[in-house]
Biotite code that builds the C-alpha atoms (Angstrom):
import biotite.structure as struc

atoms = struc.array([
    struc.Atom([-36.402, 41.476, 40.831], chain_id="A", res_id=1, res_name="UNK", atom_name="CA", element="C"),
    struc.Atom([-37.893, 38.188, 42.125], chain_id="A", res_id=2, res_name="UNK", atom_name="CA", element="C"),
    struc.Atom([-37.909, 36.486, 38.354], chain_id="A", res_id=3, res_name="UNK", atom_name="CA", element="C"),
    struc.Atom([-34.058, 37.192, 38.321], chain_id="A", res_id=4, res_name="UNK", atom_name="CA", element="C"),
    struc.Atom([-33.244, 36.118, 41.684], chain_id="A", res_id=5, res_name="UNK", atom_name="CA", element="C"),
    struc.Atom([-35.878, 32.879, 40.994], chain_id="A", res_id=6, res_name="UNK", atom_name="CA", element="C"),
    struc.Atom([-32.993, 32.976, 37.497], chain_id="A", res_id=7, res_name="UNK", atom_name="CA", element="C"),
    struc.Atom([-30.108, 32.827, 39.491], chain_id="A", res_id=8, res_name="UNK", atom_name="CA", element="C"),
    struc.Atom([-31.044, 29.949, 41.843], chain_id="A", res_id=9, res_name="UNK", atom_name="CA", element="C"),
    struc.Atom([-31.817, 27.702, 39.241], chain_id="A", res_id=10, res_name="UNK", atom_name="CA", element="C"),
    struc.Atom([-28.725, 28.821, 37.552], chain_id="A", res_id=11, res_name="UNK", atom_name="CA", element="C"),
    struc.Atom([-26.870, 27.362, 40.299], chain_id="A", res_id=12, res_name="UNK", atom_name="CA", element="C"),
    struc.Atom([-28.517, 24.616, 41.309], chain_id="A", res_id=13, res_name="UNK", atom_name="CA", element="C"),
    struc.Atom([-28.274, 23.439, 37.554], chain_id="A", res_id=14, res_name="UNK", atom_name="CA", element="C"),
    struc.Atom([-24.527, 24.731, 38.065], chain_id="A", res_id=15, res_name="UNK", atom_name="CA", element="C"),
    struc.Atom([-23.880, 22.456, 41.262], chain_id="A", res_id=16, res_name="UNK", atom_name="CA", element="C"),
    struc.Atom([-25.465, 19.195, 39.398], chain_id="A", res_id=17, res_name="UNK", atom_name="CA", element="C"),
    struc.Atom([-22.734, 19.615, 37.097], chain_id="A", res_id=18, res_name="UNK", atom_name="CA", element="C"),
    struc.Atom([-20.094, 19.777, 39.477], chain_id="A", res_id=19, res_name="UNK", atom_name="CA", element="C"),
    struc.Atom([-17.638, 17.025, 40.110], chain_id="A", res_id=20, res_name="UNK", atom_name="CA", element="C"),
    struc.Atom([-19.790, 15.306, 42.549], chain_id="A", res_id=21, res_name="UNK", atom_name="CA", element="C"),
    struc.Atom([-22.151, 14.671, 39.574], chain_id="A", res_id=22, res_name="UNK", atom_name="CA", element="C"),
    struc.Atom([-21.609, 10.908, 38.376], chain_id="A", res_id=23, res_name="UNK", atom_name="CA", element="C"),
    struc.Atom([-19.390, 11.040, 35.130], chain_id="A", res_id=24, res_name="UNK", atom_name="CA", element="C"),
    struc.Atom([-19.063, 8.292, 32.242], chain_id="A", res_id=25, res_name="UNK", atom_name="CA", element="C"),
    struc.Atom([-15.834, 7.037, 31.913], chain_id="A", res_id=26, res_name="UNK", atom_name="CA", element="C"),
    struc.Atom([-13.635, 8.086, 29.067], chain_id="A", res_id=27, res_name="UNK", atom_name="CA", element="C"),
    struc.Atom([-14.410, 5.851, 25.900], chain_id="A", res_id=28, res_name="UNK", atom_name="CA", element="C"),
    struc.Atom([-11.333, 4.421, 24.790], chain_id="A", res_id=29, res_name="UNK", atom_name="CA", element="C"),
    struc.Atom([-11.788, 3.667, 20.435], chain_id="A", res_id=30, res_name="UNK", atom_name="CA", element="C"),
    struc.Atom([-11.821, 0.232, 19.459], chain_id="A", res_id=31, res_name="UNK", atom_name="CA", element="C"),
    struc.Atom([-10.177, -1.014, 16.576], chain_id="A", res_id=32, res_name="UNK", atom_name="CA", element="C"),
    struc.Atom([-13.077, -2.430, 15.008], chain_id="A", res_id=33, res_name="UNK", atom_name="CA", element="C"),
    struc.Atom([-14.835, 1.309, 14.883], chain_id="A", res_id=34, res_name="UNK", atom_name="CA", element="C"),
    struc.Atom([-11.557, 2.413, 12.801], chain_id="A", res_id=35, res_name="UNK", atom_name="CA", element="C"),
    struc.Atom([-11.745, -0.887, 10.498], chain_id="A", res_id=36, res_name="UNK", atom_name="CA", element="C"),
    struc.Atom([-9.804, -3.260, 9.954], chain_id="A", res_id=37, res_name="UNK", atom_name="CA", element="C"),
    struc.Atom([-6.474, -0.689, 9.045], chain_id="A", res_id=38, res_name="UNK", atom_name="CA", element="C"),
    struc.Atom([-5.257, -0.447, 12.914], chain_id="A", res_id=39, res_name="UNK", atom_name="CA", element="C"),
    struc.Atom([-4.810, -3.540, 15.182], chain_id="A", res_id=40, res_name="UNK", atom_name="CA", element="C"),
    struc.Atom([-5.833, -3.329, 18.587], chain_id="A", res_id=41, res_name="UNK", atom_name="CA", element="C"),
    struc.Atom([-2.044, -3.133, 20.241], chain_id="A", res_id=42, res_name="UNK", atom_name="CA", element="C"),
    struc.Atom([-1.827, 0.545, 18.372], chain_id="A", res_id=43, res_name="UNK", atom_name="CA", element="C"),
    struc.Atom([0.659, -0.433, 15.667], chain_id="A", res_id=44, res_name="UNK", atom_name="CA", element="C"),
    struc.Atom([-0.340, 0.777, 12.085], chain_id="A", res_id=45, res_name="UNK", atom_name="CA", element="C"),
    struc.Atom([-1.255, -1.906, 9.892], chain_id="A", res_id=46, res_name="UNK", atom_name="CA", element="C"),
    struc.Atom([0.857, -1.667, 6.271], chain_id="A", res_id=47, res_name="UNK", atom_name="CA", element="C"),
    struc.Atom([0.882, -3.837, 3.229], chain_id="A", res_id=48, res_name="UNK", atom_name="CA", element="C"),
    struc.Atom([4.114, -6.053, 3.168], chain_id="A", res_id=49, res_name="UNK", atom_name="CA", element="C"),
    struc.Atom([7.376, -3.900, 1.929], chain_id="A", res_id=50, res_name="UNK", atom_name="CA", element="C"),
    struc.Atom([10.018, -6.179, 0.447], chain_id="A", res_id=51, res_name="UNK", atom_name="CA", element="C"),
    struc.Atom([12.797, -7.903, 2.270], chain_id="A", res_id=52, res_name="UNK", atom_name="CA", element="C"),
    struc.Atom([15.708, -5.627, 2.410], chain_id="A", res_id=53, res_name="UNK", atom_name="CA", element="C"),
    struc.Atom([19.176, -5.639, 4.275], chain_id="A", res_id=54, res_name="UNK", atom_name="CA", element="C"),
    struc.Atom([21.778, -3.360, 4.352], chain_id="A", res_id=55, res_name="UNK", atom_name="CA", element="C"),
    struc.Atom([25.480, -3.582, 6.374], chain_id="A", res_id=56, res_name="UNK", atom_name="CA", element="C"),
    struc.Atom([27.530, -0.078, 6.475], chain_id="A", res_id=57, res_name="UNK", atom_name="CA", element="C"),
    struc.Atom([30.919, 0.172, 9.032], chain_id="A", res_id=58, res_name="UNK", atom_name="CA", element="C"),
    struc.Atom([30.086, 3.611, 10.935], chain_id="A", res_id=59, res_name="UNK", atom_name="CA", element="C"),
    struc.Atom([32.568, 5.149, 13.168], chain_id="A", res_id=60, res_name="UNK", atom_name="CA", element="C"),
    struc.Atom([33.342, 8.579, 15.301], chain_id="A", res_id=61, res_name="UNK", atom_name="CA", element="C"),
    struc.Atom([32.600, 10.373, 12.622], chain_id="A", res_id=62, res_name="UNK", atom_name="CA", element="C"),
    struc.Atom([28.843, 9.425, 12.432], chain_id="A", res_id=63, res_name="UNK", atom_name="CA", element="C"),
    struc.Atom([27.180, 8.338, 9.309], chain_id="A", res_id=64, res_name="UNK", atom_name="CA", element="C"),
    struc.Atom([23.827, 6.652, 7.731], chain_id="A", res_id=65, res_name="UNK", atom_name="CA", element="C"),
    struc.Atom([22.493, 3.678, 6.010], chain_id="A", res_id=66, res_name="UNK", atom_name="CA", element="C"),
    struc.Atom([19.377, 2.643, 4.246], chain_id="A", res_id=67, res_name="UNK", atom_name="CA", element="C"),
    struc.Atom([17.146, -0.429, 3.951], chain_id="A", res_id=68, res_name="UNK", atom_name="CA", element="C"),
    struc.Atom([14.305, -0.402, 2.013], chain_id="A", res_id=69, res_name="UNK", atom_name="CA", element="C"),
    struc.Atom([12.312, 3.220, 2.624], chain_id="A", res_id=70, res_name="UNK", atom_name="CA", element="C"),
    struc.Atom([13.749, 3.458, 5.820], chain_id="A", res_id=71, res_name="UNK", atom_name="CA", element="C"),
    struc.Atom([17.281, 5.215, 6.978], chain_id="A", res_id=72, res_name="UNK", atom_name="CA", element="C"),
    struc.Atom([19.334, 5.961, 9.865], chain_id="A", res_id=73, res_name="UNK", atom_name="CA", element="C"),
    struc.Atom([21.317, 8.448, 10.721], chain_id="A", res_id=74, res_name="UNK", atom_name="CA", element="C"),
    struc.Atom([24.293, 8.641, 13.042], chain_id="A", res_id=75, res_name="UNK", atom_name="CA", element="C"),
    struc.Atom([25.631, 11.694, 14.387], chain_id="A", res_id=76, res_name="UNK", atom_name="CA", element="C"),
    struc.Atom([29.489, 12.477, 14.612], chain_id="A", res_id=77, res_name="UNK", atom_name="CA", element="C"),
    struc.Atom([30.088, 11.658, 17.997], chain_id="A", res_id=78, res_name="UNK", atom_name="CA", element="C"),
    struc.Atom([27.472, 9.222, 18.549], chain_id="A", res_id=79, res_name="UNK", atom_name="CA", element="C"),
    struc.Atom([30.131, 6.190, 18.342], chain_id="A", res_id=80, res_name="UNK", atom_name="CA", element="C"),
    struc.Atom([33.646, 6.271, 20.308], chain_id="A", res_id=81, res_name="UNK", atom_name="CA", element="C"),
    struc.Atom([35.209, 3.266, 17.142], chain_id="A", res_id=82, res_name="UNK", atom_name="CA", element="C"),
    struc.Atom([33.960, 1.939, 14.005], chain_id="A", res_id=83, res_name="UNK", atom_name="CA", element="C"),
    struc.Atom([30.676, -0.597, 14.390], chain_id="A", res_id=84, res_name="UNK", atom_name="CA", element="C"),
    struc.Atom([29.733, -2.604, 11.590], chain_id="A", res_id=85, res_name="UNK", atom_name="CA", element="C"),
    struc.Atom([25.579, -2.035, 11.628], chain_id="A", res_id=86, res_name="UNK", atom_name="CA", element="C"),
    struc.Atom([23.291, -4.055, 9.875], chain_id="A", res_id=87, res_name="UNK", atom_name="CA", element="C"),
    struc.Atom([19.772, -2.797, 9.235], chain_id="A", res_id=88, res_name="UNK", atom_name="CA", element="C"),
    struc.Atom([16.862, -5.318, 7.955], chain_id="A", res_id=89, res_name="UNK", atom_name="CA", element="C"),
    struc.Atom([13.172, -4.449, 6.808], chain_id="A", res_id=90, res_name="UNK", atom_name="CA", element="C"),
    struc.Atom([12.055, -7.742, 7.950], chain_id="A", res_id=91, res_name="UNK", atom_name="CA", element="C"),
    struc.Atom([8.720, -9.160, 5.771], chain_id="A", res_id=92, res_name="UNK", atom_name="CA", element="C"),
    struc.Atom([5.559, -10.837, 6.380], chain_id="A", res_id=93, res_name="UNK", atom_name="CA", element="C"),
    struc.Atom([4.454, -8.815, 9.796], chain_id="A", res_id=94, res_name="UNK", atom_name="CA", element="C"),
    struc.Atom([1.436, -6.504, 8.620], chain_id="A", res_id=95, res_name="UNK", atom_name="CA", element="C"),
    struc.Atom([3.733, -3.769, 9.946], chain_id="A", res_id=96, res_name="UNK", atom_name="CA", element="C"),
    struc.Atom([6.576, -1.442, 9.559], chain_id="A", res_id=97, res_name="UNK", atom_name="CA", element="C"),
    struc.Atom([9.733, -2.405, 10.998], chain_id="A", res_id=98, res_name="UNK", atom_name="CA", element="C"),
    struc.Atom([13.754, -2.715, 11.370], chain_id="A", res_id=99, res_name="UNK", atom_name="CA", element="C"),
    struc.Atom([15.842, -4.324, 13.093], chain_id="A", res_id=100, res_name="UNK", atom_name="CA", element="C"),
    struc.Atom([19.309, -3.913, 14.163], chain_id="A", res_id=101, res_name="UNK", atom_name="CA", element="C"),
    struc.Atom([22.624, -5.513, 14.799], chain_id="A", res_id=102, res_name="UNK", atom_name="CA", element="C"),
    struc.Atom([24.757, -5.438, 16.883], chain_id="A", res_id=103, res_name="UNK", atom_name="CA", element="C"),
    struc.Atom([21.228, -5.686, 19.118], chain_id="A", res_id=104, res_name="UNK", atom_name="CA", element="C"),
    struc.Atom([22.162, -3.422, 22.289], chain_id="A", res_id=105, res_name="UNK", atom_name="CA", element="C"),
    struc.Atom([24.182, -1.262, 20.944], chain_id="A", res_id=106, res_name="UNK", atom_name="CA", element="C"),
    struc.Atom([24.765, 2.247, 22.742], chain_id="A", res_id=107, res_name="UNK", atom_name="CA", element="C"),
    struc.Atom([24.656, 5.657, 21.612], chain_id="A", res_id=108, res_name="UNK", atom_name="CA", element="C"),
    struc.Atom([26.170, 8.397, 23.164], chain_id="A", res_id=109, res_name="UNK", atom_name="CA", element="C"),
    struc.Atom([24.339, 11.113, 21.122], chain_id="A", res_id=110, res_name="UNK", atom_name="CA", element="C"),
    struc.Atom([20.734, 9.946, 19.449], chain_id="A", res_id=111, res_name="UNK", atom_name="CA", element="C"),
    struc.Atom([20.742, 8.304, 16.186], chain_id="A", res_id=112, res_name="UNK", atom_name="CA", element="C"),
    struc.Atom([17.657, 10.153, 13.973], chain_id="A", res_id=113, res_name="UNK", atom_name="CA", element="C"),
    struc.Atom([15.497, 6.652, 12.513], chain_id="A", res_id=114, res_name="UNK", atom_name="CA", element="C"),
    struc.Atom([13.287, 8.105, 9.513], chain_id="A", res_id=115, res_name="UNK", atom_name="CA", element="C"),
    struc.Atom([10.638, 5.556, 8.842], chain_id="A", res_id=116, res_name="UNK", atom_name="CA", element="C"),
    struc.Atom([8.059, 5.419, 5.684], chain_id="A", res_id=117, res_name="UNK", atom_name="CA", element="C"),
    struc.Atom([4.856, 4.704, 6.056], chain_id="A", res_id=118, res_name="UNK", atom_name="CA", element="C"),
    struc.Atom([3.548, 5.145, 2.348], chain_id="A", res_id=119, res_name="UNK", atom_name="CA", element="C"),
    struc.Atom([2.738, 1.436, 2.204], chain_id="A", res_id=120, res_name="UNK", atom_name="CA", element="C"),
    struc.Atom([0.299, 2.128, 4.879], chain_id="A", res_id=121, res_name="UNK", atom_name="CA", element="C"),
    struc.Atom([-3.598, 2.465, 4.887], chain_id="A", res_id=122, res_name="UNK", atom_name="CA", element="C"),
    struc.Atom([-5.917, 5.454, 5.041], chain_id="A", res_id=123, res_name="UNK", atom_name="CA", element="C"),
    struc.Atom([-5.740, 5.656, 8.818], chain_id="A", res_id=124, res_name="UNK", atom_name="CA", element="C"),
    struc.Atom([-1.920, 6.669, 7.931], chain_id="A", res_id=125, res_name="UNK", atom_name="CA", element="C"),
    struc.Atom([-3.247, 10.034, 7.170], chain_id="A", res_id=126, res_name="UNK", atom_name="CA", element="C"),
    struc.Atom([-5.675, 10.469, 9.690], chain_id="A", res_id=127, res_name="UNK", atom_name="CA", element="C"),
    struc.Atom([-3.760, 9.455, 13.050], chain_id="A", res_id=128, res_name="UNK", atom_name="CA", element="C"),
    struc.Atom([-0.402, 10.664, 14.599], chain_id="A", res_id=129, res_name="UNK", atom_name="CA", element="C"),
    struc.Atom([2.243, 8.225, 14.063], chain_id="A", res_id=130, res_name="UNK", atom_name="CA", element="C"),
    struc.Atom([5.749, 7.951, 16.111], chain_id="A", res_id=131, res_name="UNK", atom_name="CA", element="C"),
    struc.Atom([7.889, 5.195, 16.511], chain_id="A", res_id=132, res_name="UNK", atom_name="CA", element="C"),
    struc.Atom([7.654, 2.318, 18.826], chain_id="A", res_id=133, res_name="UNK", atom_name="CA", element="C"),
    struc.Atom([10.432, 0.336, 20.453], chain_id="A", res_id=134, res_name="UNK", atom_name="CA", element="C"),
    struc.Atom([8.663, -3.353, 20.460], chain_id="A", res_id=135, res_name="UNK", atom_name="CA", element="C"),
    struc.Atom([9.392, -6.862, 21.502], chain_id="A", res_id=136, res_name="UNK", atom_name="CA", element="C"),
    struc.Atom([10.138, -9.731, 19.523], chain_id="A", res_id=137, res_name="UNK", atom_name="CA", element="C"),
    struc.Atom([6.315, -10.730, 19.517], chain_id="A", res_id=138, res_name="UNK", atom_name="CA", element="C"),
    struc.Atom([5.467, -6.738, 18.743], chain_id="A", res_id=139, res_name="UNK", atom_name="CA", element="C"),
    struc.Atom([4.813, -6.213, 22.390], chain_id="A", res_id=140, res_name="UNK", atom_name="CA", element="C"),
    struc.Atom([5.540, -1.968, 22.490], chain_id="A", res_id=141, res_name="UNK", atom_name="CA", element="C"),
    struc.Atom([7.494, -1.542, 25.040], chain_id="A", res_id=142, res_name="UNK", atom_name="CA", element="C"),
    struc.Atom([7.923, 1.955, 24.832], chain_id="A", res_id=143, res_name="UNK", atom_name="CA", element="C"),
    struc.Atom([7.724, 5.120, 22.503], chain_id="A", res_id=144, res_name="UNK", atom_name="CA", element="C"),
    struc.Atom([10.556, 7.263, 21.566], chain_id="A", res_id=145, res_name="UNK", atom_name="CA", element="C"),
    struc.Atom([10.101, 10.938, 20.918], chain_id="A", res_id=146, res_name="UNK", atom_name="CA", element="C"),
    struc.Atom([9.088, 11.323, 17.531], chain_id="A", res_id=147, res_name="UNK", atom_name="CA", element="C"),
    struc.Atom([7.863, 13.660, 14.819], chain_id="A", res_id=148, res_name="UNK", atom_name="CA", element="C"),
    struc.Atom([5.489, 12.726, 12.224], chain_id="A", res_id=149, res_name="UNK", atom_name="CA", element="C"),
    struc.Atom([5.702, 14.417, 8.489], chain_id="A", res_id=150, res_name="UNK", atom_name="CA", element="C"),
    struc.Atom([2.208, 13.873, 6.753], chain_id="A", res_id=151, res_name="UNK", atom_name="CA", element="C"),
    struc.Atom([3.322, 15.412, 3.589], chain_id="A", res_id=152, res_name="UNK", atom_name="CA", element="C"),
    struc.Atom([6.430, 12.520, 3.082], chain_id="A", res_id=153, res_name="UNK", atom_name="CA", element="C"),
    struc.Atom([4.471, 9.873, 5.393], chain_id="A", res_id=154, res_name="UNK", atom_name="CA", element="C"),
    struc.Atom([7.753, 10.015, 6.995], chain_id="A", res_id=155, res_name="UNK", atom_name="CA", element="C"),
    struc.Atom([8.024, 9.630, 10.645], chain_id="A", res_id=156, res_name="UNK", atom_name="CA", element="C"),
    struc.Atom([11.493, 10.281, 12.648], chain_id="A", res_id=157, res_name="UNK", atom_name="CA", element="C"),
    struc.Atom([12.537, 9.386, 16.222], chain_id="A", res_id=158, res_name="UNK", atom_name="CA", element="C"),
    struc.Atom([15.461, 9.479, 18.125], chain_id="A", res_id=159, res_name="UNK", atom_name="CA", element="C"),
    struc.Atom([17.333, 6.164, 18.624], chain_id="A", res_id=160, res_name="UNK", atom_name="CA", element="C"),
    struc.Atom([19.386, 6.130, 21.710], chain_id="A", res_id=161, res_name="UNK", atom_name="CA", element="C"),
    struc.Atom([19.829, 1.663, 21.955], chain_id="A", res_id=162, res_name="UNK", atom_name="CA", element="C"),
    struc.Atom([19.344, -0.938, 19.198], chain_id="A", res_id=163, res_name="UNK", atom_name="CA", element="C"),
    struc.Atom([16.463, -2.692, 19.242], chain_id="A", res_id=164, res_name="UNK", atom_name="CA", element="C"),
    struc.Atom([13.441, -3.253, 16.911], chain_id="A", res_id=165, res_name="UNK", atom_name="CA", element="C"),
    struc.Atom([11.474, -0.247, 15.913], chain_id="A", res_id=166, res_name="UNK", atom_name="CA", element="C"),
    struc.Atom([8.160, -0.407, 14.534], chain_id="A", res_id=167, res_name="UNK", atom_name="CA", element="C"),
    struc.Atom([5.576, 2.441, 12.928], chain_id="A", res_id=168, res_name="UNK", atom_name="CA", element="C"),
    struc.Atom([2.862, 2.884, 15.753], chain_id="A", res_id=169, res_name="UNK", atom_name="CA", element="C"),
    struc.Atom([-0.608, 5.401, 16.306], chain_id="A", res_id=170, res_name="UNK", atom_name="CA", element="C"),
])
C-alpha cells in the first residue's frame, strides 16, 4: 500500500513539472533553407517560368470565363451588373505563379472562382498545401483568399471577390 501511494506522488509531482508553469520552447517556425531551395522565405511556391500569355474576353450579367496560359477564371451570372472588358496576363520572369488583371479594382458582387496550375512547380508542390495569395506589386502577400487545393490536377481554386494580382502561395 505504501509502494503505490510512494507511485502516486511521484506520478504527480512528475505530472505538475509538466504543467504550464514548466518553461516551454517556443514553436520552431521552418526555414526555407531546411525545405531547399524550392520555397522562398515570403511563403510563395517557387515554379519554373510559364510562358507569357494574355488573354481579353468582354464578360457581362450573364457571367462567363477566360483563360491565359494554365490558368482560368470564372465569372458567375450575376457577378457583373454591365459588360467589362477583362484582360488576364500570366506575367514571366518572377520564379512564381501569377495573373494579373485589368480593369485593376474591379468589383464583384458574387465571387469569381480563379483556378490556378501549379504543374510547373517543384517537388514541394506535392508535399505542402497551396491556396492563393492576393500580393503586391513587389510580391508582398497581402492576404489569402479562401482556397482549395486539388493535388491530383495541381490545381488550386480561390474565390476572387476584387482584381488584383494573385499568386500560387504555401
Amino acid at each position: 500500500m505504501k509502494a503505490t501511494r510512494l507511485i502516486v506522488v511521484a506520478l504527480c509531482v512528475s505530472l505538475a513539472a509538466c504543467s504550464d508553469h514548466a518553461p516551454t520552447a517556443a514553436p520552431q517556425v521552418p526555414q526555407a533553407d531546411l525545405i531547399g531551395s524550392v520555397v522562398g522565405a515570403t511563403g510563395l511556391l517557387k515554379c519554373s517560368a510559364l510562358p507569357f500569355a494574355q488573354s481579353t474576353a468582354t464578360i457581362g450579367p450573364d457571367g462567363g470565363s477566360i483563360s491565359a496560359g494554365p490558368h482560368t477564371l470564372t465569372i458567375p451570372a450575376g457577378a457583373l451588373s454591365a459588360p467589362v472588358k477583362i484582360t488576364m496576363t500570366v506575367p514571366t520572369g518572377r520564379g512564381v505563379n501569377a495573373v494579373e488583371f485589368a480593369p485593376e479594382g474591379l468589383q464583384f458582387a458574387r465571387s469569381a472562382s480563379l483556378t490556378m496550375s501549379y504543374a510547373n512547380c517543384g517537388l514541394v508542390s506535392n508535399l505542402l498545401p497551396k491556396r492563393i495569395a492576393y500580393v503586391s506589386d513587389n510580391l508582398d502577400i497581402l492576404s489569402y483568399i479562401l482556397s482549395l487545393d486539388n493535388l491530383f490536377t495541381k490545381r488550386v481554386t480561390g474565390q476572387v471577390r476584387h482584381f488584383s494580382d494573385y499568386v500560387i502561395a504555401w
